[in-house]
MDTraj code that builds the backbone (N, CA, C; nanometers):
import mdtraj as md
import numpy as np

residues = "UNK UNK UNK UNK UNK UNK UNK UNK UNK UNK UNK UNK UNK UNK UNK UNK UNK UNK UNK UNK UNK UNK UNK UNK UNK UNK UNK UNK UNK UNK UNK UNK UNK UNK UNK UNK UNK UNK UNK UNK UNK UNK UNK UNK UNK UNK UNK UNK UNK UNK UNK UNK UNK UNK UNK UNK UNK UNK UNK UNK UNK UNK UNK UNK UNK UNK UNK UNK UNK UNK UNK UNK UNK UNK UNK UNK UNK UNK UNK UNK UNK UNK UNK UNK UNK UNK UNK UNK UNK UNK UNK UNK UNK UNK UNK UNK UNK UNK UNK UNK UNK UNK UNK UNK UNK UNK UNK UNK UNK UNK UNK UNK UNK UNK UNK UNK UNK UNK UNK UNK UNK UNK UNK UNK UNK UNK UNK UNK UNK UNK UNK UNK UNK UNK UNK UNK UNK UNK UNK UNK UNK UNK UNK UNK UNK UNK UNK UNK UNK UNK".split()
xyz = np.array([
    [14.3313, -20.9697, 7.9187],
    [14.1905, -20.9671, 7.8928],
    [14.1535, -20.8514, 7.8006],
    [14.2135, -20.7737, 7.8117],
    [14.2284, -20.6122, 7.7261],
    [14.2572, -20.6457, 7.6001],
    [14.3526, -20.6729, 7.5698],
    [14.4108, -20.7366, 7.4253],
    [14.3214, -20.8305, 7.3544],
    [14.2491, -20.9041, 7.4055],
    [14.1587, -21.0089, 7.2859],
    [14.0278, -20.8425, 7.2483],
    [13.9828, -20.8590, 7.3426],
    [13.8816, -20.7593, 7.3467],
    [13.8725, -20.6013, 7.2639],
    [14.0480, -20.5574, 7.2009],
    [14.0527, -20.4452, 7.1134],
    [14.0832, -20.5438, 6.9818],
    [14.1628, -20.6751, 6.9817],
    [14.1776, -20.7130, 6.8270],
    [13.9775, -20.7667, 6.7907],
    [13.8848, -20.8156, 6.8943],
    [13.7387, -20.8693, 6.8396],
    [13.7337, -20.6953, 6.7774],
    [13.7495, -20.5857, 6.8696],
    [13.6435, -20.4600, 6.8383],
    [13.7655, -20.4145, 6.7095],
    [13.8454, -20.3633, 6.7023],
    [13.9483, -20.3777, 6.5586],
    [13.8650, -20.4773, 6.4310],
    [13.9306, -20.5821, 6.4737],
    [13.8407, -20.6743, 6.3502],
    [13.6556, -20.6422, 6.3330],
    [13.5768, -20.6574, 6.4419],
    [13.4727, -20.5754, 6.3926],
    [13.4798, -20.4440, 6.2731],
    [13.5791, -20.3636, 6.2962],
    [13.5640, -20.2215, 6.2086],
    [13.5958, -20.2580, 6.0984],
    [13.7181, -20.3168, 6.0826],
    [13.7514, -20.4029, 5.9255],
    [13.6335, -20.4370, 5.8707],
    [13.5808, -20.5403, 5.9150],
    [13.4457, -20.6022, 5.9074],
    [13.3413, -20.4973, 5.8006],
    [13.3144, -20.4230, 5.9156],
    [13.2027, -20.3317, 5.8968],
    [13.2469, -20.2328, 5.8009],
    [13.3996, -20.2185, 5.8053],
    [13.4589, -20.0910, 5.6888],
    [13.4251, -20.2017, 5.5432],
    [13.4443, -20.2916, 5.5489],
    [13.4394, -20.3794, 5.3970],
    [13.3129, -20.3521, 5.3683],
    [13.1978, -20.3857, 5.4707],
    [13.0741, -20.4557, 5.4448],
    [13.0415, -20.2702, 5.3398],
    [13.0854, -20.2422, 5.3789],
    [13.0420, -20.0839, 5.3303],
    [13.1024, -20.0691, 5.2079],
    [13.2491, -20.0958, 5.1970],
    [13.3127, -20.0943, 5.0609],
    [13.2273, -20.1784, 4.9369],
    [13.1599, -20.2958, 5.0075],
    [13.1415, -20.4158, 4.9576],
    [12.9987, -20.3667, 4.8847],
    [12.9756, -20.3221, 4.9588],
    [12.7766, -20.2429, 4.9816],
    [12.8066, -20.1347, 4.8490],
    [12.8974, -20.0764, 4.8622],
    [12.8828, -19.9060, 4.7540],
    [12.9371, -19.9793, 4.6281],
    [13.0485, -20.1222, 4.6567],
    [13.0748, -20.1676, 4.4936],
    [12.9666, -20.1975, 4.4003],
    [12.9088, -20.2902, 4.4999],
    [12.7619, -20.3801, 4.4642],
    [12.6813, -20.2567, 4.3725],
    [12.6599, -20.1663, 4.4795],
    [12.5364, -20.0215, 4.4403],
    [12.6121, -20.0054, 4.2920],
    [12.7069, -19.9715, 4.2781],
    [12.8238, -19.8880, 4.1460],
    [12.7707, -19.9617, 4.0621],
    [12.8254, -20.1224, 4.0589],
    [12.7400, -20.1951, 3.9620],
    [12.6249, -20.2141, 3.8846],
    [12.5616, -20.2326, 3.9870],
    [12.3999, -20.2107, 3.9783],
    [12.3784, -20.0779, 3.8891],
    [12.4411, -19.9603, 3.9066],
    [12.3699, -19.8597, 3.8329],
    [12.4625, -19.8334, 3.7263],
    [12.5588, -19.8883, 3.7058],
    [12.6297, -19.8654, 3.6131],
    [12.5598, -19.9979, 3.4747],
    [12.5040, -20.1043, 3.5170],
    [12.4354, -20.1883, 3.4229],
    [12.3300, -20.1324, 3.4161],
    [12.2208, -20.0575, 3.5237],
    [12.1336, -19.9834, 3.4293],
    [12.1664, -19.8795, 3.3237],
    [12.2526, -19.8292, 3.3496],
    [12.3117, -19.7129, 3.2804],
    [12.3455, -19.8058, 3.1421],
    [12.3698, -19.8670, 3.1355],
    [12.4419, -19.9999, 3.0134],
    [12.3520, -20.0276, 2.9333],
    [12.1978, -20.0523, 2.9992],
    [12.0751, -20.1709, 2.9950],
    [11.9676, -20.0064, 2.9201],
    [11.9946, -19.9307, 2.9883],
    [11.9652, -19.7374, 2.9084],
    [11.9808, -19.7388, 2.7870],
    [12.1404, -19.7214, 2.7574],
    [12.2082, -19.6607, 2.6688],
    [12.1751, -19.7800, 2.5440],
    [12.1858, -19.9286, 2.5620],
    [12.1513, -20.0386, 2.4772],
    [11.9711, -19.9948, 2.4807],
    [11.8950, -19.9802, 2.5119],
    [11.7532, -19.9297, 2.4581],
    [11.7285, -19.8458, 2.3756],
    [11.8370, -19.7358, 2.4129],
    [11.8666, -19.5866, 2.3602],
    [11.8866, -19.6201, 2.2310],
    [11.9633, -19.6969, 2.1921],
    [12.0428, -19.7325, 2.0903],
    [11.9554, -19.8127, 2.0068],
    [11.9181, -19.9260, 2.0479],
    [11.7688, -19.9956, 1.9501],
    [11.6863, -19.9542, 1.9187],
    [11.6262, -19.8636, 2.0288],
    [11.5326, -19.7405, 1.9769],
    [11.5341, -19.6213, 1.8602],
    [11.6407, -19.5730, 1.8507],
    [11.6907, -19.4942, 1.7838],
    [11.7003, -19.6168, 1.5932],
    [11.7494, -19.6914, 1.6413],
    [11.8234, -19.8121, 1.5461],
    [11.6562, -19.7769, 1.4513],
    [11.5643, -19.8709, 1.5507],
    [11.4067, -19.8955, 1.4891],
    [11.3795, -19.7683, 1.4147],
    [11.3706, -19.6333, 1.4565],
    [11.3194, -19.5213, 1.4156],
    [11.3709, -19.4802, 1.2728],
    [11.5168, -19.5010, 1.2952],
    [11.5844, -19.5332, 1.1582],
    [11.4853, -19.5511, 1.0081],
    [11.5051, -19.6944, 1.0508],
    [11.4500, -19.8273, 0.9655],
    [11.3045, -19.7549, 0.9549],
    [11.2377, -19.7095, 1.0049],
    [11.0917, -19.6616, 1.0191],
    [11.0979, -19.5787, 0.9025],
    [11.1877, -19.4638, 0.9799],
    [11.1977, -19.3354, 0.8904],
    [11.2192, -19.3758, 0.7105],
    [11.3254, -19.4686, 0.6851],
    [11.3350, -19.5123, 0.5653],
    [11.2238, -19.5919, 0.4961],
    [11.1754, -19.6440, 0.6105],
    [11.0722, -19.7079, 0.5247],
    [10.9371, -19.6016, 0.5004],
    [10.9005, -19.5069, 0.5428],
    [10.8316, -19.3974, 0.5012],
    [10.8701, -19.3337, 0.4353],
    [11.0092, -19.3170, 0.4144],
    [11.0692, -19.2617, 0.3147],
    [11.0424, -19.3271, 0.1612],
    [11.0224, -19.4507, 0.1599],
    [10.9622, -19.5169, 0.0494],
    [10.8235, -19.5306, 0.0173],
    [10.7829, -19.4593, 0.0866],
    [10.6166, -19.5062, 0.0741],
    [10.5669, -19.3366, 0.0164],
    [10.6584, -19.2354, -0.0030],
    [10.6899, -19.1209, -0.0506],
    [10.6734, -19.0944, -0.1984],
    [10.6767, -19.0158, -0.2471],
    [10.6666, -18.9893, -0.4427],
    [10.8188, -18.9226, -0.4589],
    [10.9203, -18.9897, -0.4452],
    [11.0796, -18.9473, -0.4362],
    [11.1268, -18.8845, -0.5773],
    [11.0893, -18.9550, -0.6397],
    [11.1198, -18.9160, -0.8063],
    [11.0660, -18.7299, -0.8326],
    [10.9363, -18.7174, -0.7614],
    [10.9167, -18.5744, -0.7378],
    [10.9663, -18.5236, -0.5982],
    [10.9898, -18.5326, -0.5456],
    [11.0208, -18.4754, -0.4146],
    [11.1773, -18.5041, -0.3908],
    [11.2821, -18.4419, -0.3877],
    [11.3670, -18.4359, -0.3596],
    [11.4680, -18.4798, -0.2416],
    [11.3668, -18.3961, -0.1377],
    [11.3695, -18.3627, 0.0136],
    [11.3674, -18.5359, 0.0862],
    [11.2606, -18.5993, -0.0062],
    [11.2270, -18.7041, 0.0627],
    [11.3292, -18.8582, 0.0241],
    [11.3636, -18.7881, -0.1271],
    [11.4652, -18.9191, -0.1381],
    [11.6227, -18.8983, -0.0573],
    [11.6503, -18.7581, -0.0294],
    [11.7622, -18.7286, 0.1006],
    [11.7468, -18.7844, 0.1824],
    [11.6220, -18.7550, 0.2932],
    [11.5488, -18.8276, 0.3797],
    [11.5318, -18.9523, 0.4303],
    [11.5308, -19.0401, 0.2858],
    [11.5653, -19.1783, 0.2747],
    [11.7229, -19.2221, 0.3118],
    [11.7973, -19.1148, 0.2232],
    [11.9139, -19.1746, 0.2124],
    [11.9913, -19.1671, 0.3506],
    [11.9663, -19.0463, 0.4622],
    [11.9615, -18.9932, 0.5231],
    [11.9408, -19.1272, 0.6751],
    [11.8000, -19.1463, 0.6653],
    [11.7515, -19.2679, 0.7382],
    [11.8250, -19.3737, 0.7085],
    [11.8825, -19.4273, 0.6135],
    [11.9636, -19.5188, 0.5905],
    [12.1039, -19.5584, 0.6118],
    [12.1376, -19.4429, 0.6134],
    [12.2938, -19.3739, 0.6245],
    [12.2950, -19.4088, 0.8010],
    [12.2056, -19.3642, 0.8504],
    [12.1956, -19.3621, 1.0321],
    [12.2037, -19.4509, 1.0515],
    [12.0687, -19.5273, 1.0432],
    [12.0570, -19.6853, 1.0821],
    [12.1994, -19.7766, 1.0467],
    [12.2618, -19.6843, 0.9660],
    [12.3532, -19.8104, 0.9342],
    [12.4742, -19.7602, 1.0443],
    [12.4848, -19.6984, 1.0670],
    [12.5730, -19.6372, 1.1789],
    [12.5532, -19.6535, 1.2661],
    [12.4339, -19.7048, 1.3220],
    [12.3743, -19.7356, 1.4617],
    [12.3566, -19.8843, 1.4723],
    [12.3794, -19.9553, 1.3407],
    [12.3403, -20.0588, 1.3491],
    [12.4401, -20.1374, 1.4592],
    [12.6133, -20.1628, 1.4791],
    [12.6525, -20.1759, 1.5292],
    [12.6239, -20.1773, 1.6881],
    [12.5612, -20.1093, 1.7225],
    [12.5475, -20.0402, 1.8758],
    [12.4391, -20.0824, 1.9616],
    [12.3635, -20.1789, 1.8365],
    [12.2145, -20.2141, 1.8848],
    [12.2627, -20.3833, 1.9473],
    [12.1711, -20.4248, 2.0089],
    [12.1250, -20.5789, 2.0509],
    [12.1106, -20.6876, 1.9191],
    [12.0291, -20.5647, 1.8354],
    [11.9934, -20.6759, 1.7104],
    [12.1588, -20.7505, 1.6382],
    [12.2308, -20.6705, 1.6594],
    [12.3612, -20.7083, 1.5784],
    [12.4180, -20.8569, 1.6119],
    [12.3967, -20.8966, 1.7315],
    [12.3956, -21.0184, 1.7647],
    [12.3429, -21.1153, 1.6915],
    [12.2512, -21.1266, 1.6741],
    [12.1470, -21.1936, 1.6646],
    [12.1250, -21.2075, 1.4868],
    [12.1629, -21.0354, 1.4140],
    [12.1673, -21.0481, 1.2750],
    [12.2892, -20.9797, 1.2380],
    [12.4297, -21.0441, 1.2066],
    [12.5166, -21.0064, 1.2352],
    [12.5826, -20.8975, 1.0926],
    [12.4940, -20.9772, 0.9678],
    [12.5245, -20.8552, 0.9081],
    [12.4410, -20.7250, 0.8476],
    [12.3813, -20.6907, 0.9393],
    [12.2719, -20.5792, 0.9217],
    [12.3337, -20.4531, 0.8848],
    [12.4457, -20.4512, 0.9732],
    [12.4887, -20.3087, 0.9291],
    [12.5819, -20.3182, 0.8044],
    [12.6544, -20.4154, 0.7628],
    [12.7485, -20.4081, 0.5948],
    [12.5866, -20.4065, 0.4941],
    [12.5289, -20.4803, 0.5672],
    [12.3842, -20.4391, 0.4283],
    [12.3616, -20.3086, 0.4384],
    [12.3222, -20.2523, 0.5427],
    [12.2667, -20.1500, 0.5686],
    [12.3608, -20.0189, 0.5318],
    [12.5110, -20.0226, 0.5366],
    [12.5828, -19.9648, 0.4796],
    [12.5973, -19.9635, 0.3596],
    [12.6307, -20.0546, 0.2792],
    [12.6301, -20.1121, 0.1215],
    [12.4871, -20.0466, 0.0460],
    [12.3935, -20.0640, 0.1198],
    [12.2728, -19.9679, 0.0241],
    [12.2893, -19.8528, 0.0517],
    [12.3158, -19.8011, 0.1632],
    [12.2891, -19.6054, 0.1800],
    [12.4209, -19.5504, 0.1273],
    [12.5294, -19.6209, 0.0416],
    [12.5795, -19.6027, -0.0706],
    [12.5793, -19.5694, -0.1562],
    [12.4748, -19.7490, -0.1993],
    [12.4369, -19.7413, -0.3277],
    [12.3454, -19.6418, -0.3559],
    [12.2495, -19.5786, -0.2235],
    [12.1493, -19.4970, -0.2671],
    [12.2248, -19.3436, -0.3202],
    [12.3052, -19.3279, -0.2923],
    [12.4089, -19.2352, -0.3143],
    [12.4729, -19.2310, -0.4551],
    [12.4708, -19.3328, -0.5221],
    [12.5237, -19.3565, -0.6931],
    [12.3617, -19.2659, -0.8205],
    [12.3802, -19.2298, -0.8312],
    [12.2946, -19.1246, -0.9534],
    [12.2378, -19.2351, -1.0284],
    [12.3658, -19.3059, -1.0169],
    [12.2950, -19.4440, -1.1835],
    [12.1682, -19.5251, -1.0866],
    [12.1717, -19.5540, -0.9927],
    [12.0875, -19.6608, -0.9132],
    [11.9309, -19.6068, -0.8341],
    [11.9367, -19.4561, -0.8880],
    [11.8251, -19.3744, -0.8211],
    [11.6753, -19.4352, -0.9045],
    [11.7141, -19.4665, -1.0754],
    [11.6075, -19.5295, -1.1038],
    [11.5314, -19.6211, -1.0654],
    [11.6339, -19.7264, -1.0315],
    [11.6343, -19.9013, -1.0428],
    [11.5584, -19.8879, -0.8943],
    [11.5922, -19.7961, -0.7694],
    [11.5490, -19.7967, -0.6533],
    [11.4054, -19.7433, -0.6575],
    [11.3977, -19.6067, -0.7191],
    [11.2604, -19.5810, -0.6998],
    [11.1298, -19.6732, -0.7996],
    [11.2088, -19.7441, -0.8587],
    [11.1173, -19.8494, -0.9168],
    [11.0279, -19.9578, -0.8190],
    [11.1756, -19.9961, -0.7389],
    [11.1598, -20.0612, -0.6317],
    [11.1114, -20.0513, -0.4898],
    [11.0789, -19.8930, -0.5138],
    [11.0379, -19.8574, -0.3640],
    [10.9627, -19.8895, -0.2824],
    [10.7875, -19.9888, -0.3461],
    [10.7247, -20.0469, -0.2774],
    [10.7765, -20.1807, -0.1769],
    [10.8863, -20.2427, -0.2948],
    [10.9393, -20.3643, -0.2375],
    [11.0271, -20.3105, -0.0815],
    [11.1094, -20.2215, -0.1049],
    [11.1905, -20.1492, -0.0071],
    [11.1011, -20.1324, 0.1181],
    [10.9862, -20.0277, 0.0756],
    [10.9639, -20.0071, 0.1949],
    [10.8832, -20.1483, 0.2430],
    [10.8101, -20.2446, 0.2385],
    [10.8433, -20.3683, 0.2736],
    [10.9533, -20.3910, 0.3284],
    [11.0584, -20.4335, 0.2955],
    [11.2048, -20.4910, 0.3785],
    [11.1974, -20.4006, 0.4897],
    [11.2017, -20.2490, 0.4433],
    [11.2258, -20.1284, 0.5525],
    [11.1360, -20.1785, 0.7307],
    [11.0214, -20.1540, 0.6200],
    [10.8868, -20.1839, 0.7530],
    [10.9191, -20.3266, 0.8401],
    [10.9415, -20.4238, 0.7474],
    [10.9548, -20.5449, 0.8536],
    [11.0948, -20.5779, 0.9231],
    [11.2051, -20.4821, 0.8580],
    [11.3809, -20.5135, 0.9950],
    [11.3288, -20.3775, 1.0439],
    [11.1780, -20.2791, 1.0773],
    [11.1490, -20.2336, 1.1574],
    [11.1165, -20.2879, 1.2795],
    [10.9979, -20.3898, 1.2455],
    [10.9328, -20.4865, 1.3115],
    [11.0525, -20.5624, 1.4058],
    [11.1392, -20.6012, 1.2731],
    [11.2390, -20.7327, 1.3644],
    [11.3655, -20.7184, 1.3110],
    [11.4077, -20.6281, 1.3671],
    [11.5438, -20.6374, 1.2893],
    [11.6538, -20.7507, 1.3309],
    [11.6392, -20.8521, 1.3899],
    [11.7214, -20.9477, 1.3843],
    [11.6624, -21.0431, 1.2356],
    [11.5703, -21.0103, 1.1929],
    [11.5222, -21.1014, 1.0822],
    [11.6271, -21.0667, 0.9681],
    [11.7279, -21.2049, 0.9658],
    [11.7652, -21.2573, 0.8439],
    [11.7663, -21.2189, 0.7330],
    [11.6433, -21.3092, 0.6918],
    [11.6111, -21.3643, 0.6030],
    [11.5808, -21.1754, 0.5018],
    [11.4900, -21.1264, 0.5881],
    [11.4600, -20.9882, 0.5535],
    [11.6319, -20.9351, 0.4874],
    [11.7013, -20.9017, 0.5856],
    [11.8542, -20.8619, 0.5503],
    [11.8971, -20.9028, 0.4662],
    [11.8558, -21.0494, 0.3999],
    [11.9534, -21.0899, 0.2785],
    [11.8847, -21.0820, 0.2006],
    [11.7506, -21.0321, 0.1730],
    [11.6634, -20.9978, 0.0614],
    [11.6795, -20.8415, 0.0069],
    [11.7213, -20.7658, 0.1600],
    [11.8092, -20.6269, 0.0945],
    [11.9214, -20.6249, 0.0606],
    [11.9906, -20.7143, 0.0630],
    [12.1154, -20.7284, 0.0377],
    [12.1064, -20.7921, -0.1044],
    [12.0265, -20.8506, -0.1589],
    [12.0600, -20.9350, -0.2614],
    [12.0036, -20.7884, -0.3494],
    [11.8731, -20.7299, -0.3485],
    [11.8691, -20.6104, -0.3850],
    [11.9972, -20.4857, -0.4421],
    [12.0535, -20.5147, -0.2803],
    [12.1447, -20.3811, -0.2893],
    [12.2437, -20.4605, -0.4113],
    [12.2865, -20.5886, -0.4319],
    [12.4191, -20.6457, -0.5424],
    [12.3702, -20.6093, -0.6425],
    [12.1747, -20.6106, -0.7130],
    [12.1699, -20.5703, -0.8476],
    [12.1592, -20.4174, -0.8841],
    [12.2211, -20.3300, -0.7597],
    [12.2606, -20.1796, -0.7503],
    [12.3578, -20.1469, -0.8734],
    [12.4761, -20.2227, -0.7872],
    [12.6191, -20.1687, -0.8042],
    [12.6069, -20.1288, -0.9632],
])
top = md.Topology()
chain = top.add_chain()
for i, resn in enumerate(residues, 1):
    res = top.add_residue(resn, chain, resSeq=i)
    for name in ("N", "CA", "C"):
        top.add_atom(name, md.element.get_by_symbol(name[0]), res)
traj = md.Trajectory(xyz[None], top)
């Protein structure tokens, strides 16, 4: 009668030792996807501010101001480094080879004209893959831009 009665209270502790293992995995999870669900906000956020920054960077008098066409190049250079890391990349898969390919080109001496010519159009593109940076259509309109760089 002894013997059933220590393997029920035995198996109870198993039981109750899992339900606990089971309980702190669950918890780990849970805060380890907020921690995930953080760091991916962190990262889009940062992404947007980017794109912001550049696009104020165009709405600037660069041709006189120095500071501000760095600034640009600067904002561009980031975003494109961050672009990878964001949500939007899904969704617009080549944001960051555009976004790399111009903060390049903004980098070539010969293409500083042709850009600040263009800067109203820019900061347009800038302002709206602010808005939405999964937008396309936006991306391949800087991109077709950035080919009459090179």
């Amino acid at each position: 009668m002894k013997h059933p009665k220590l393997v029920i209270a035995a198996l109870s502790v198993v039981v109750v030792i899992l339900g606990i293992v089971l309980f702190n995995d669950i918890r780990a999870r849970s805060d380890s996807d907020e921690r995930l669900r953080f760091v991916q906000q962190m990262a889009d956020n940062s992404f947007r501010y980017q794109l912001g920054e550049a696009a104020s960077s165009f709405g600037k008098d660069m041709d006189e101001d120095e500071a501000s066409f760095h600034q640009c190049v600067a904002a561009v250079s980031a975003a494109a480094a961050l672009a990878k890391l964001t949500s939007f990349e899904k969704q617009n898969d080549g944001i960051d080879v555009v976004l790399d390919g111009f903060g390049k080109n903004l980098l070539n001496p010969s293409n500083r004209a042709a850009v600040l010519g263009k800067a109203p159009e820019l900061r347009e593109l800038f302002a709206k893959l602010n808005q939405n940076p999964a937008d396309k259509e936006t991306t391949n309109k800087l991109a077709e831009f950035g080919d009459t760089l090179r």
